[in-house]
C-alpha positions in Angstrom: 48.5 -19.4 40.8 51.5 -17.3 39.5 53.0 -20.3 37.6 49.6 -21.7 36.3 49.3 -18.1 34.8 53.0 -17.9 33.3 52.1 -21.1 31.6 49.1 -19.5 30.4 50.3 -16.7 28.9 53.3 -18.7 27.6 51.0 -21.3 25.8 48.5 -18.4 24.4 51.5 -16.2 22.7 52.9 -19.5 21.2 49.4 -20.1 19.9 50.2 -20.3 15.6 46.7 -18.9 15.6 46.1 -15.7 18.3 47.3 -12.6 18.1 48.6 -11.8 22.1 47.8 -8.2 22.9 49.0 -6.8 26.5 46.9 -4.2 27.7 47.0 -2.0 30.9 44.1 -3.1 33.8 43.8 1.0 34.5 42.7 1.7 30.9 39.1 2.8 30.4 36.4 3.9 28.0 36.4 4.6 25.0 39.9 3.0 24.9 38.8 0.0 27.2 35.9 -1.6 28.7 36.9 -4.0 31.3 35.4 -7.0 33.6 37.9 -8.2 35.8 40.5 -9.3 33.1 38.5 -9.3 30.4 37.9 -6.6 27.7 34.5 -6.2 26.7 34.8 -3.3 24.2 36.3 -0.1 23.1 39.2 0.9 20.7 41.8 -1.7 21.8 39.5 -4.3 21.3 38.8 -3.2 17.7 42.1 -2.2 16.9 43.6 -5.7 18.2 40.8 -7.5 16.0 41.4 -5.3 13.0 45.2 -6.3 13.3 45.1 -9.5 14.2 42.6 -10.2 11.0 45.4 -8.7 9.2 47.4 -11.3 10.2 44.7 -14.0 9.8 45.2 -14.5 13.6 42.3 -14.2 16.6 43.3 -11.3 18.9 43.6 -12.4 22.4 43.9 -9.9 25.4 46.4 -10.2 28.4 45.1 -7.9 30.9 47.9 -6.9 33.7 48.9 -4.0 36.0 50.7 -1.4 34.6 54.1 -2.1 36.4 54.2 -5.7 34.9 53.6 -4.9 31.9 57.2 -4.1 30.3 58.7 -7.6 31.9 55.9 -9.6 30.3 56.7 -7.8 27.3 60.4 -8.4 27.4 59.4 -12.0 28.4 57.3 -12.9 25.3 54.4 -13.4 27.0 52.4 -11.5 24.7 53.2 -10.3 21.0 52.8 -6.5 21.4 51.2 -3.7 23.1 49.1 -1.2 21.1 48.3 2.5 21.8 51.6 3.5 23.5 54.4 5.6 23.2 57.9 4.6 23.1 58.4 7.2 25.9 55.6 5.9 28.3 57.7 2.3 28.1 61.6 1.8 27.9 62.8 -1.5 27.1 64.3 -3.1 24.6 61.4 -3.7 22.2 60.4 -2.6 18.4 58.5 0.3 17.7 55.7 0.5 15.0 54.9 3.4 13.2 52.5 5.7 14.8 49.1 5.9 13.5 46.4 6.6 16.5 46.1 10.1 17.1 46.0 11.4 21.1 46.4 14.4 22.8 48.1 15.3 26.9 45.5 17.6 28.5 45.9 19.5 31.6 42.2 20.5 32.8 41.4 22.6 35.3 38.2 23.8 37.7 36.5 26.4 36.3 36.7 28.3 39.7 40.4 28.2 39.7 42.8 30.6 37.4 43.2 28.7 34.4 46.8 28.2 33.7 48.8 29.7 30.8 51.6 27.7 30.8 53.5 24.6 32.2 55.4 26.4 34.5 52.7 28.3 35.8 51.7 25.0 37.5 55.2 24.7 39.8 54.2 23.7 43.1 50.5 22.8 42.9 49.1 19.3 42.9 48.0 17.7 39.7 45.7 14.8 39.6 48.2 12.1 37.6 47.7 8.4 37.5 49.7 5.6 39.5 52.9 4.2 36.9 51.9 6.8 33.8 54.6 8.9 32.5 53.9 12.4 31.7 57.3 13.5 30.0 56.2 17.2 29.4 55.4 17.6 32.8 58.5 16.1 33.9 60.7 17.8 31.5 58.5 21.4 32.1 58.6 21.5 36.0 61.0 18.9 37.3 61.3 18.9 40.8 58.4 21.4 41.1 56.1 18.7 39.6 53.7 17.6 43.0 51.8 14.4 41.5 48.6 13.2 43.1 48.3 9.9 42.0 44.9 7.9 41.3 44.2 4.7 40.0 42.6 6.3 36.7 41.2 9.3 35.2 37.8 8.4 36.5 39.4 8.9 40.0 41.2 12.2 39.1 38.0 13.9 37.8 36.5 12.8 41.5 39.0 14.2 42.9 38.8 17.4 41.2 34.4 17.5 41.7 35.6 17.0 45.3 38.0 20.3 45.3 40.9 17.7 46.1 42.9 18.8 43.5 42.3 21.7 40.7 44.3 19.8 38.1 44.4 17.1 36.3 46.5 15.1 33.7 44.2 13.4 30.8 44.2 12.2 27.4 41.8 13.9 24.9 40.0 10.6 23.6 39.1 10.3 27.2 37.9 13.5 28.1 36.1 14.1 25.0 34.3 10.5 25.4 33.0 11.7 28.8 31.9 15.0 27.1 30.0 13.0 24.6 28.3 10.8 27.4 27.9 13.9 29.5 29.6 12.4 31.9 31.5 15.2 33.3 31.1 16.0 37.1 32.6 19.5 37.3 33.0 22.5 35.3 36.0 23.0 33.0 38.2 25.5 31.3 39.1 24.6 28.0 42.3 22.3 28.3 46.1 23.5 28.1 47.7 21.3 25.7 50.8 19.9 26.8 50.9 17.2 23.6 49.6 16.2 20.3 51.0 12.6 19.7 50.3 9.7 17.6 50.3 6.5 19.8 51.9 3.1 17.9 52.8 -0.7 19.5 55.5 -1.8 21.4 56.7 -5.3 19.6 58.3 -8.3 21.6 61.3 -9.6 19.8 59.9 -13.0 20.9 57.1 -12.2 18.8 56.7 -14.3 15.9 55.2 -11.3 13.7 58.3 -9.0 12.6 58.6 -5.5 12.5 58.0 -5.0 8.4 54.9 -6.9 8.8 53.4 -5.2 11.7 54.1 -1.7 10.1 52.6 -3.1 6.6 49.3 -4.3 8.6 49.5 -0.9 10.5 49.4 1.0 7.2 46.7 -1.0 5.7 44.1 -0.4 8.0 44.9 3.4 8.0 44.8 3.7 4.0 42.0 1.7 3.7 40.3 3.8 6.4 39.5 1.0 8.9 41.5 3.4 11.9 39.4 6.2 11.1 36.3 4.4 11.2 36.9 3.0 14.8 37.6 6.0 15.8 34.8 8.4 14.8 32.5 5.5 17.0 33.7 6.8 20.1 34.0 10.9 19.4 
């Protein structure tokens, strides 16, 4: 089964005609709507469209657990991984120029002291997510930073209706999706920010799109609004 899917992925990301698009099996709505290993909708899928039409390619999706996604990376498996940061993934690849706008929330139970700082968060549990990197927590409490891992976010606000935890790590898109859906199973205080980021794509340098032609796709869909447009769908 492992070598039928190597030869899979190695035959679909030497395809002339697909775009190969790695994407993390813990991502959800609004960035990801999954079935199994298939993406059904939300912002990767348009944004992997959007660029692969830029490169008059189909957009493919090759969906895998976090931990195996930088090898497959390194390995050419896939083309590139959108809607990352370069400190969420060391490796050896190329870096596009940032151009999805994101935010690190910490959100807390409204029946808890709401926290006025990083620090003030030494010692206590905060709902994280299994493999994510959260390098202002790291670099703000370092060995007083207690994780509690979960698979996603969905799992970490359960946690927190539950009284498990009274923190939690979360990306704005996210939180302000479930807002929208009103979706939100315990009451908040407003967020502490711990980042405002622009997320980018990691490039293979067994890709056969280059660097200057990812960037120049990148920039085209922001100046002619395309970005933007996906975006205001899910807010």
């Amino acid at each position: 089964m492992a070598a039928s899917w190597l030869l899979a992925a190695s035959l679909a990301s030497a395809t002339p005609g697909k775009l190969l698009i790695l994407l993390d099996n813990s991502t959800e709505m609004p960035l990801a709507s999954l079935q199994g290993s298939t993406l059904l909708a939300g912002i990767h899928l348009e944004v992997g469209r959007a660029l692969a039409s830029e490169f008059g390619k189909q957009a493919s999706f090759l969906v895998l657990p976090r931990k195996r996604i930088s090898d497959s990376l390194q390995n050419g498996d896939a083309d590139l991984l959108c809607l990352y940061r370069p400190e969420w993934l060391p490796g050896p690849f190329q870096w596009s120029r940032p151009f999805l706008p994101n935010a690190e929330l910490l959100i807390t139970r409204r029946d808890q002291p709401r926290p006025g700082s990083i620090t003030s968060l030494a010692g206590q549990g905060i709902g994280t997510i299994h493999g994510f990197r959260y390098p202002e927590l790291e670099t703000g409490l370092g060995k007083n930073l207690i994780r509690d891992d979960a698979p996603n976010a969905s799992s970490n606000l359960k946690k927190l209706e539950a009284g498990r935890t009274h923190h939690a790590a979360i990306n704005q898109l996210y939180l302000h999706y479930q807002q929208k859906l009103g979706q939100l199973p315990v009451a908040l205080h407003p967020p502490l920010v711990l980042n405002n980021y622009q997320t980018g794509c990691a490039l293979s340098r067994r890709s056969q799109i280059s660097l200057p032609q990812l960037n120049h796709a990148i920039t085209h869909l922001v100046n002619n609004k395309t970005i933007a447009r996906i975006l205001e769908k899910y807010r």
